[in-house]
C-alpha positions in Angstrom: -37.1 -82.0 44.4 -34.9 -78.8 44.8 -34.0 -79.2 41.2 -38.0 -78.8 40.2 -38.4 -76.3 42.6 -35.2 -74.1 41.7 -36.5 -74.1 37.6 -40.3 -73.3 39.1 -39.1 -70.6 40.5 -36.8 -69.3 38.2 -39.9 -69.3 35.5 -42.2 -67.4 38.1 -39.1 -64.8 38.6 -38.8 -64.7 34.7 -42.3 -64.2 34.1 -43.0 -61.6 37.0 -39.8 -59.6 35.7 -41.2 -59.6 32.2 -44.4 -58.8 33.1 -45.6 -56.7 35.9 -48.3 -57.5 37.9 -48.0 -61.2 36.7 -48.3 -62.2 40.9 -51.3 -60.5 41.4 -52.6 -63.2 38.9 -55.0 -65.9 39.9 -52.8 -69.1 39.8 -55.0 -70.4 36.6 -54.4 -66.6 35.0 -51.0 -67.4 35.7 -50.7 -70.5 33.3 -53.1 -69.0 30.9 -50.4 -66.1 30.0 -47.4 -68.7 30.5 -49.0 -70.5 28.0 -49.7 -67.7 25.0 -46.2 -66.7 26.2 -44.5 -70.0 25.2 -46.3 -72.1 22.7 -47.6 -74.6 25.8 -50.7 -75.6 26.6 -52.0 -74.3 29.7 -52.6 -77.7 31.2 -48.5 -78.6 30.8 -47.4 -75.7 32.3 -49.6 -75.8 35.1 -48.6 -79.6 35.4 -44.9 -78.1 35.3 -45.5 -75.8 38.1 -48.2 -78.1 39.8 -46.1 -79.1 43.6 -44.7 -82.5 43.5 -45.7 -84.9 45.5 -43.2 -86.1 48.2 -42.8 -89.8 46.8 -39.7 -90.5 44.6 -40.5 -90.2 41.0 -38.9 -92.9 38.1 -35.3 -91.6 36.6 -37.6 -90.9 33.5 -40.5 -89.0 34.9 -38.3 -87.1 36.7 -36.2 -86.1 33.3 -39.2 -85.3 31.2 -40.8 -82.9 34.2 -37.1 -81.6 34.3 -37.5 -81.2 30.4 -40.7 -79.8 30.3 -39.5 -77.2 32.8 -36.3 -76.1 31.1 -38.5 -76.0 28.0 -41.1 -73.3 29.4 -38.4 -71.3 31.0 -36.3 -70.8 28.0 -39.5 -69.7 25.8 -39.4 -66.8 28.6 
C-alpha cells in the first residue's frame, strides 16, 4: 500500500509542478487533464489514483496497478 501511495503522490507532485493551479482542480478536472496529458483514458487514471481498499490485493493486481501507475507518471 505505501508503494501505490508513494507513485500517487509522486504523479500529483509531478502534475502540480508542471502545472499550476492543477490542486485547485475538482478531483474529476484532475484526471481529465492527467488524461490529455498522457495518452490515458480518464477512467484509468482515476482508477490509478482511486484509494485502495485495505484488503490484500492478488501478486498480479497489485503489479498491473503498480504498472499502470509507473505508466501515467513517466508520460509526466
Amino acid at each position: 500500500a505505501r508503494l501505490l501511495r508513494s507513485l500517487q503522490h509522486d504523479i500529483l507532485r509531478r502534475a502540480r509542478r508542471h502545472h499550476p493551479g492543477f490542486e485547485r482542480l475538482a478531483i474529476a478536472d484532475q484526471w481529465q487533464l492527467l488524461a490529455r496529458l498522457t495518452g490515458e483514458s480518464p477512467s484509468a487514471v482515476g482508477q490509478a489514483l482511486r484509494p485502495r481498499p485495505a484488503q490484500k490485493m492478488s501478486h498480479s493486481e497489485f503489479s498491473r496497478h503498480v504498472g499502470d501507475l509507473q505508466r501515467i507518471r513517466n508520460a509526466l
